[in-house]
N, C-alpha and C positions, 0 to 999 in steps of 0.2 A: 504494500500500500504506500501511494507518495505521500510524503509530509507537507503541510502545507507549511507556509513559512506565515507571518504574521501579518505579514502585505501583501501575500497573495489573499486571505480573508477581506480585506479594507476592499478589493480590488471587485469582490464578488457581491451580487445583486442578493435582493432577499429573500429571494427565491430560491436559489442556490444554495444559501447558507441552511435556509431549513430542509433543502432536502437532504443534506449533508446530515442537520442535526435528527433527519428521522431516522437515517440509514446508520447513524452511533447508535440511538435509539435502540434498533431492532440487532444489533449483535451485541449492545451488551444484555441484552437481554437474555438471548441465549445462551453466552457466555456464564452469566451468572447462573440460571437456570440449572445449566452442563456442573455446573463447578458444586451448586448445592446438593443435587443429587448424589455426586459423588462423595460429600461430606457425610451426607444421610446412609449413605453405603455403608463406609467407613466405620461410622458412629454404631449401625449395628451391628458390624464383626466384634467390636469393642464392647458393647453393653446388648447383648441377643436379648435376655432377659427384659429387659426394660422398654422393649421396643410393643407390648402389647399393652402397658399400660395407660397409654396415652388413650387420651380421647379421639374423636374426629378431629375436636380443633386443631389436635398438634400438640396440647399442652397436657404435661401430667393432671390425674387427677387430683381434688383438693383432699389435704389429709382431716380424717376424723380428730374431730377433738372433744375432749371428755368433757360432760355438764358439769359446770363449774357450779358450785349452791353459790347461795346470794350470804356476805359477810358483816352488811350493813342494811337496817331498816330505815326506813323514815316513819319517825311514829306518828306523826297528824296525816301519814295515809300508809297502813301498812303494806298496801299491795305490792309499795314502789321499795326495790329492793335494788341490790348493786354488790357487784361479787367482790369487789377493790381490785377488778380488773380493768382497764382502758380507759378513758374520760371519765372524771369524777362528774354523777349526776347535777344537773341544776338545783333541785332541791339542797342538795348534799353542801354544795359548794356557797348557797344562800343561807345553812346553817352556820356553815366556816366562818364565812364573814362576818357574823353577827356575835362572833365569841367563841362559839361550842366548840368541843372537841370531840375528833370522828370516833374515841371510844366511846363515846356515849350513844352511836349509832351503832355498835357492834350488836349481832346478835349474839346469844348467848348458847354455847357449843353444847350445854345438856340437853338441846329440845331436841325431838323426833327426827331425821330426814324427811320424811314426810311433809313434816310442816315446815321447814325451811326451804323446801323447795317449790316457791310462790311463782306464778305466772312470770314470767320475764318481757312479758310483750309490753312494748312503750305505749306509758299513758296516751289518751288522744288530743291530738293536738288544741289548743286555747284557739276561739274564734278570732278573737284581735289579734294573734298574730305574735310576736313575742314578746314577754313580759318582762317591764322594768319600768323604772323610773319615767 
């Protein structure tokens, strides 16, 4: 293939120039194509086993993860509960600020599993939209 030199481009219409730029287009494309395939080969000589796990999408599946109980209540609504896992609740975090301390929201490890393990689904949203000052 000739090399274009940088003033042979200046030189050419633009017309030219894109059909230039469809005709990169469609070989790297192939090129890239050719070369992923070959990775995907590759990859299953190296990991045979793991090549059935994946979904359609391509992507592994999502790993199970065990029910966490809830470690904190909110007592003015008990339903609303919080494992002391990931974002501290709104409620939780409006007792914070007011003074309290979150052992005072602990539950307490002698009750049932049964009963510590309250719905987890998020309260329903406030019609106004979010709450504050």
């Amino acid at each position: 293939m000739q090399k274009l030199a940088p003033s042979n481009l200046n030189l050419m219409s633009v017309d030219e120039l894109w059909r230039i730029h469809e005709e990169i287009g469609k070989v790297l494309l192939e090129k890239i194509t050719a070369e992923k395939q070959e990775l995907e080969r590759r990859l299953m000589q190296l990991n045979p086993e793991k090549s059935g796990s994946e979904t359609s999408s391509g992507r592994a599946g999502r790993r199970k993860y065990p029910v966490v109980l809830p470690k904190y209540r909110n007592p003015a609504s008990p339903s609303e509960t919080w494992s002391g896992r990931g974002k501290q609740p709104r409620w939780l975090v409006a007792e914070l600020k007011a003074g309290r301390k979150l052992e005072e929201f602990a539950i307490s490890q002698d009750k049932p599993a049964k009963e510590l393990a309250v719905s987890h689904a998020k309260p329903a949203k406030r019609a106004g939209g979010r709450a504050g000052p």
